[in-house]
N, CA, C and O atoms as CSV, one atom per row, in Angstrom:
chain,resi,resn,atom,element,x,y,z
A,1,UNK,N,N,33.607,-81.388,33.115
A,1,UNK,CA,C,33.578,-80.004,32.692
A,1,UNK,C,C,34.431,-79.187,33.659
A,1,UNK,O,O,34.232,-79.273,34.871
A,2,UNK,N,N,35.652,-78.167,33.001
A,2,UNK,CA,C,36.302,-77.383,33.756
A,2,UNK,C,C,35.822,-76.419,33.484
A,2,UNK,O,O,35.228,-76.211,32.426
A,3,UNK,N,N,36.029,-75.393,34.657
A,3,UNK,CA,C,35.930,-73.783,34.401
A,3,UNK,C,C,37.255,-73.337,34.673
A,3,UNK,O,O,38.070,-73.796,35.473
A,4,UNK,N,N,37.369,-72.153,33.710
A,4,UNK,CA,C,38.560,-71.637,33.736
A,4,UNK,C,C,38.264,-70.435,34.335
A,4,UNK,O,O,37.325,-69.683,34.073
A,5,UNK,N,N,39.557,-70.242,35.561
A,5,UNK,CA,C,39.199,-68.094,35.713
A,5,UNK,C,C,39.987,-67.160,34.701
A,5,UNK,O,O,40.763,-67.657,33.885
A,6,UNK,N,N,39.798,-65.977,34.766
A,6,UNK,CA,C,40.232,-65.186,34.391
A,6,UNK,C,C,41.593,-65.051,34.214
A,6,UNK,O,O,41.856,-64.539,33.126
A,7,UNK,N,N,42.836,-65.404,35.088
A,7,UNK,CA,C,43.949,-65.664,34.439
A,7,UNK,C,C,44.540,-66.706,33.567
A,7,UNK,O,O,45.460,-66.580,32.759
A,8,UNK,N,N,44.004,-67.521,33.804
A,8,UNK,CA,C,43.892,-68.986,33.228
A,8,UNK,C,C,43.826,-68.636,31.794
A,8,UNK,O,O,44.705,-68.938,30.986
A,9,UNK,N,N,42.492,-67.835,31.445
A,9,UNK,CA,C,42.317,-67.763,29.986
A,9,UNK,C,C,42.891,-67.009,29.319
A,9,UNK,O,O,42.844,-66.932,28.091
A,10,UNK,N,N,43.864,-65.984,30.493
A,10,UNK,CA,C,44.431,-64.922,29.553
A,10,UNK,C,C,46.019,-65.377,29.351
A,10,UNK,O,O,46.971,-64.934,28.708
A,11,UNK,N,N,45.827,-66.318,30.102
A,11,UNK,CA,C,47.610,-66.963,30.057
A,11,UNK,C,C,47.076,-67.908,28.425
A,11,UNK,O,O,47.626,-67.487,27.408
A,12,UNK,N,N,45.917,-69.275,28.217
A,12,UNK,CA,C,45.990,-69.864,27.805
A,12,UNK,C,C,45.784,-68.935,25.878
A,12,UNK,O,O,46.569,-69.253,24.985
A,13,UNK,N,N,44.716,-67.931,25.639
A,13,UNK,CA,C,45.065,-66.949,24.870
A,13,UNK,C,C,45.202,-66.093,24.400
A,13,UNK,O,O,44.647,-65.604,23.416
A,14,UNK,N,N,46.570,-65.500,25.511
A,14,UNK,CA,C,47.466,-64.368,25.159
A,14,UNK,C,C,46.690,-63.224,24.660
A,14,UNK,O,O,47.298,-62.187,24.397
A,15,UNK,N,N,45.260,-63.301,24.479
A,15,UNK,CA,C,44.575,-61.512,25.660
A,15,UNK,C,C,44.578,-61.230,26.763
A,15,UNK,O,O,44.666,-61.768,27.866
A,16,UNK,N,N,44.373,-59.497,25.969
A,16,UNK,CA,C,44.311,-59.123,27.616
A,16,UNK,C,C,42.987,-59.305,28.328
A,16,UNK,O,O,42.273,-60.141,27.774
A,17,UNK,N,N,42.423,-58.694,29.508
A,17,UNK,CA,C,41.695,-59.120,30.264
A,17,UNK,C,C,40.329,-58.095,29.372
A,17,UNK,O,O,39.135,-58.397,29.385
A,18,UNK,N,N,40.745,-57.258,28.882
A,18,UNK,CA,C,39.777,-55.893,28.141
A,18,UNK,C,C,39.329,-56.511,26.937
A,18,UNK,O,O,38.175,-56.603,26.519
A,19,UNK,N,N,40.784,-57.073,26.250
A,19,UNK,CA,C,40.032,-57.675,25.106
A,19,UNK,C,C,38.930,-59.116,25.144
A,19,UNK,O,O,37.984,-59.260,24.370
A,20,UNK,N,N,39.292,-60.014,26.144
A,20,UNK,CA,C,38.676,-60.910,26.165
A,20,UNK,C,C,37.030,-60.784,26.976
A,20,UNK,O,O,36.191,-61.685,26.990
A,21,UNK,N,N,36.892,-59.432,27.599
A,21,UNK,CA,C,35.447,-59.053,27.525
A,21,UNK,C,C,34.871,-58.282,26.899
A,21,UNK,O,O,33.650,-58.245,26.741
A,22,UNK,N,N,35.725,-57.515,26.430
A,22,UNK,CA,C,35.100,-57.050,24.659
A,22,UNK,C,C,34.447,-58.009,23.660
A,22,UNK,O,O,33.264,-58.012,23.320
A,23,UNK,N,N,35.457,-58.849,23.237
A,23,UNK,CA,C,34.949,-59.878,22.115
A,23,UNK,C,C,33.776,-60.771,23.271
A,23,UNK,O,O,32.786,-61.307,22.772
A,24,UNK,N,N,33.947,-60.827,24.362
A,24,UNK,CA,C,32.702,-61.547,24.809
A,24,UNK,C,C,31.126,-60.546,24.482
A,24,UNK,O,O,30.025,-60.934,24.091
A,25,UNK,N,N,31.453,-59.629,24.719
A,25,UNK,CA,C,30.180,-58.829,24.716
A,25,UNK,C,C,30.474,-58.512,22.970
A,25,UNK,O,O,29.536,-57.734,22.793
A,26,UNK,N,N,31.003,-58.591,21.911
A,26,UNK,CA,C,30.106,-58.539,20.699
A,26,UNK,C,C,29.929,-60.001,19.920
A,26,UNK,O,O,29.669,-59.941,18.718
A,27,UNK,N,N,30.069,-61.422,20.595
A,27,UNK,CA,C,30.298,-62.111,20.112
A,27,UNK,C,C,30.878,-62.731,19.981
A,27,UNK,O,O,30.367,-63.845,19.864
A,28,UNK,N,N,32.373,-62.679,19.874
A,28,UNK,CA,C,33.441,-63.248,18.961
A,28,UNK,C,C,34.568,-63.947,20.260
A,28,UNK,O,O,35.770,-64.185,20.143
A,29,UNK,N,N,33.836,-64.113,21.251
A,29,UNK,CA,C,34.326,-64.976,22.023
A,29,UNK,C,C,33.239,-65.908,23.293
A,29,UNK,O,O,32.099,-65.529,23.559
A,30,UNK,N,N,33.760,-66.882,23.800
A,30,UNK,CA,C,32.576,-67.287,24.623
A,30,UNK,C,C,32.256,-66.377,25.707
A,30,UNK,O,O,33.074,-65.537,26.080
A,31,UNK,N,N,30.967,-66.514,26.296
A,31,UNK,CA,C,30.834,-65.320,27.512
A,31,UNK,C,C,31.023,-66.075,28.537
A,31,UNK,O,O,30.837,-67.290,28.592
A,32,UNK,N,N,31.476,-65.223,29.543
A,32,UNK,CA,C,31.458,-65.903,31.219
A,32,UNK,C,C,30.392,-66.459,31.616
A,32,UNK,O,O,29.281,-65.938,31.516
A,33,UNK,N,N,30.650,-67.721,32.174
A,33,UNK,CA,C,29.454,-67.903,33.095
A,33,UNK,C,C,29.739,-67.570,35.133
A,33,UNK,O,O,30.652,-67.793,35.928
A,34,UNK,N,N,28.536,-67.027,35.191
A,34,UNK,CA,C,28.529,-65.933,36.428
A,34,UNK,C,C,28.568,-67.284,37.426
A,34,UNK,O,O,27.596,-68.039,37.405
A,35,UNK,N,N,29.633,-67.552,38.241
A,35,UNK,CA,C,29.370,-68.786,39.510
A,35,UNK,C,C,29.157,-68.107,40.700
A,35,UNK,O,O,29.186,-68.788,41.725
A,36,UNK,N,N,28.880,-66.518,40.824
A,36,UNK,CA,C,28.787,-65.963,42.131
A,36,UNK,C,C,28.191,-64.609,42.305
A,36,UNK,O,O,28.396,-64.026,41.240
A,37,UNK,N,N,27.755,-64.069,42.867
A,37,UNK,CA,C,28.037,-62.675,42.789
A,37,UNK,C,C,28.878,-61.245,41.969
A,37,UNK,O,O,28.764,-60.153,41.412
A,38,UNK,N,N,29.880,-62.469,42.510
A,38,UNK,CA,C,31.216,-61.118,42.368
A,38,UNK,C,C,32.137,-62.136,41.118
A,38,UNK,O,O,33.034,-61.517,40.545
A,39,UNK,N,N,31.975,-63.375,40.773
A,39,UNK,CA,C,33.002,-64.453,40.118
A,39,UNK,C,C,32.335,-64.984,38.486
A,39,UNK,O,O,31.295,-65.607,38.271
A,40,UNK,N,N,32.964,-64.672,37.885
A,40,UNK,CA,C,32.763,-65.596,37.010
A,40,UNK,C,C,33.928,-66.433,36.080
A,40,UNK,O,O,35.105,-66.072,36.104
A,41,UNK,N,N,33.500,-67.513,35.314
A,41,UNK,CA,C,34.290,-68.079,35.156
A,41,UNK,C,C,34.190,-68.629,33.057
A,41,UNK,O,O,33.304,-68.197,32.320
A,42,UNK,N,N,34.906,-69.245,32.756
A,42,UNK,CA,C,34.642,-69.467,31.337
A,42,UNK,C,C,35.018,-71.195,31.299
A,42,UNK,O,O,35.898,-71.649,32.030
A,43,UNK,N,N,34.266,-72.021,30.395
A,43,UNK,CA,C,33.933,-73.261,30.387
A,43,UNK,C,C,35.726,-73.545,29.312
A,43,UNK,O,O,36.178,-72.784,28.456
A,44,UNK,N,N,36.286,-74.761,29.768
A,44,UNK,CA,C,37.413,-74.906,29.090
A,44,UNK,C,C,37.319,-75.680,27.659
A,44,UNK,O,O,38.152,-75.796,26.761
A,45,UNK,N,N,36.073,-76.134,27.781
A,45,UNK,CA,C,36.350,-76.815,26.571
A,45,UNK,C,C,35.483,-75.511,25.431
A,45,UNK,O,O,35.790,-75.786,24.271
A,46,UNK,N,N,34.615,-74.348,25.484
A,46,UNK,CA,C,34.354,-73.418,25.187
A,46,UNK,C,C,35.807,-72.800,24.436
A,46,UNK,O,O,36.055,-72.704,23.234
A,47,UNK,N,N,36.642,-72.432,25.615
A,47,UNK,CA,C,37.821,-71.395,25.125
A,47,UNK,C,C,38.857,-72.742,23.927
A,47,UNK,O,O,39.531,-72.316,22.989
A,48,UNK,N,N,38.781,-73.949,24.173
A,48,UNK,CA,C,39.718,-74.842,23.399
A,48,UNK,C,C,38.946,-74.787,21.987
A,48,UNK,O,O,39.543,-74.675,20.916
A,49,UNK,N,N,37.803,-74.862,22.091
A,49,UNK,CA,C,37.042,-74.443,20.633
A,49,UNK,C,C,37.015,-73.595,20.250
A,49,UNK,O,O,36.432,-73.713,19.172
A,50,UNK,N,N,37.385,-72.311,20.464
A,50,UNK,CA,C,37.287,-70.908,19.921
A,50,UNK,C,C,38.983,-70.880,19.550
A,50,UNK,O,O,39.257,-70.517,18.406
A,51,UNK,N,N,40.039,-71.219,20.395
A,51,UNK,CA,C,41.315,-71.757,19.687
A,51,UNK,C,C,41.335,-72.252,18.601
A,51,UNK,O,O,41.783,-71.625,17.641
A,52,UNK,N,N,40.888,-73.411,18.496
A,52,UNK,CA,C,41.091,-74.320,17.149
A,52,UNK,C,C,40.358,-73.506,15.781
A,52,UNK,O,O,40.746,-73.378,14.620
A,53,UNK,N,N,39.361,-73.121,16.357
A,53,UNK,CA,C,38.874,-72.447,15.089
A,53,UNK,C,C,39.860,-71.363,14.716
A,53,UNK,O,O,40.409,-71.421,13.616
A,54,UNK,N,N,40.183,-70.153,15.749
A,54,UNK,CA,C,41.516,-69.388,15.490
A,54,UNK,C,C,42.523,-70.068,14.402
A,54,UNK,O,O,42.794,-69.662,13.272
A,55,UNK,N,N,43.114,-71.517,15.257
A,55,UNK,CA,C,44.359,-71.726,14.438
A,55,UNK,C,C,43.354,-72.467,13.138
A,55,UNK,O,O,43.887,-72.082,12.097
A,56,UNK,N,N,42.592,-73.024,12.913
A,56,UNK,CA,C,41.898,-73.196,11.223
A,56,UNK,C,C,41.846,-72.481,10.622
A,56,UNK,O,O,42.244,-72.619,9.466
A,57,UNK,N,N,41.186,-71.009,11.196
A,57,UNK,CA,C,41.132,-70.310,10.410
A,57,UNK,C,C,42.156,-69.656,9.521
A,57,UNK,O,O,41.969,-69.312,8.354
A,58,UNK,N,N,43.669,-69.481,10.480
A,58,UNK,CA,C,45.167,-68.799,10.017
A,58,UNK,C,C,45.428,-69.746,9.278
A,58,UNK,O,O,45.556,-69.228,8.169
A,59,UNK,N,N,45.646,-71.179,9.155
A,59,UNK,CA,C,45.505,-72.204,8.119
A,59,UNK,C,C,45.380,-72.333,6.843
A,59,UNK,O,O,46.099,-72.990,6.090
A,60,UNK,N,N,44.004,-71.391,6.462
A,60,UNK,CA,C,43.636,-71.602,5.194
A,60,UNK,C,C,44.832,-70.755,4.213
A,60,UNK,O,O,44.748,-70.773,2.985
């Protein structure tokens, strides 16, 4: 299991840092998991599944 930080996920998809805790807080993306105080981080195989469904969904 990897964790990804915060640039990581915004390099891997191309949100910004606002949008990707927006859609965390209504849902529509995975939420951080807190590794610290001050850090948190997002699970990689989490953000690779919320991708694929993205590109399935543009698919149909």
């Amino acid at each position: 299991m990897r964790i990804l930080k915060l640039p990581e996920v915004i390099a891997i998809t191309a949100l910004s840092r606002s949008s990707i805790y927006a859609k965390a807080k209504d849902g529509t993306f995975p939420m951080p998991v807190k590794l610290s105080e001050r850090s948190v981080g997002w699970l990689e195989h989490e953000i690779v599944e919320w991708l694929e469904k993205r590109v399935s969904e543009s698919r149909r």
